[in-house]
N, C-alpha and C positions, 0 to 999 in steps of 0.2 A: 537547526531551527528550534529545537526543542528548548537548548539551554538560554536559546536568547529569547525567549518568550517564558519557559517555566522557572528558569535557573538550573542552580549547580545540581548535576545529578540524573539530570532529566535527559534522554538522548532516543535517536532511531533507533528499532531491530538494526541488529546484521543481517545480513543477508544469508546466512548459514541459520540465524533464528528464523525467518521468512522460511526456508526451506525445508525446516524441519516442521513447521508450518502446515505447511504445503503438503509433507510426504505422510504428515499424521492425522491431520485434522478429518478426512474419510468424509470431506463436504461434497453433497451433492444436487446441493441445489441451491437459492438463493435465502434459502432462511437456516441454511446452515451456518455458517459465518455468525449470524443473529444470536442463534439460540446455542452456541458455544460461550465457554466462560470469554473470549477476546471479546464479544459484543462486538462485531465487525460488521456496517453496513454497506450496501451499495450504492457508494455516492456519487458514482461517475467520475468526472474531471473537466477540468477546466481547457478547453483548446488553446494553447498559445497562441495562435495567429489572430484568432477574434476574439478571446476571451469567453464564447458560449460554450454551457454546460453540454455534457455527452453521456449519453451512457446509465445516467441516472434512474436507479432503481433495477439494473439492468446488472450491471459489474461494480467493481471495488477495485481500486488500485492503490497501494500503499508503499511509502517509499522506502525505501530501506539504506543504512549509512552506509553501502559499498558502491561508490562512483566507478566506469570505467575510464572515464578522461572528463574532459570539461566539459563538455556538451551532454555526454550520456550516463544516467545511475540504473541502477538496477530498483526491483519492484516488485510486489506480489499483487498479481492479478486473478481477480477470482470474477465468474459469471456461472448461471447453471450450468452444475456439470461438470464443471474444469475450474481448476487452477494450479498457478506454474508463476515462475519465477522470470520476467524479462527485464531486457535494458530497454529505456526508448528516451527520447532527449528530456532532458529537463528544466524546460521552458514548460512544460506541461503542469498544469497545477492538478497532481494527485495530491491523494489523500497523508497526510503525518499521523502516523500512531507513536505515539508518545508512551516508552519506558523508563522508570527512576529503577538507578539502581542500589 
């Protein structure tokens, strides 16, 4: 999605970048994500089946470019307190963080 919206160059984390992420960042609350240089909010997501927002202001989920099949990718999910790295289907409209490399 990246390249087809920013161009050549522009793409997801991997999911190894999401984890190291994850295993560094030492966030622990919801203004941490914020006030790291990522600038990461918690924007909730979008529900596939209704299209209404969830989670807003609450968690962050961000997608990351390692699919495991056709229905499901992987994700970094942060809310206070936690976060961690899952798969969940991808009809879900999380959030794209966008890297150039």
């Amino acid at each position: 999605p990246c390249a087809l919206l920013l161009g050549t160059g522009w793409r997801l984390p991997t999911s190894t970048e999401w984890t190291n992420v994850d295993e560094s960042s030492g966030w622990t609350d919801l203004n941490s994500p914020w006030s790291s240089a990522l600038k990461m909010h918690a924007a909730g997501y979008l529900d596939y089946n209704y299209g209404s927002l969830y989670e807003r202001g609450s968690s962050g989920l961000y997608w990351s470019s390692l699919q495991n099949d056709n229905s499901l990718g992987w994700n970094l999910y942060f809310e206070s307190g936690h976060c961690d790295m899952y798969d969940y289907d991808k009809e879900y409209g999380f959030s794209a963080r966008c890297l150039r490399d």
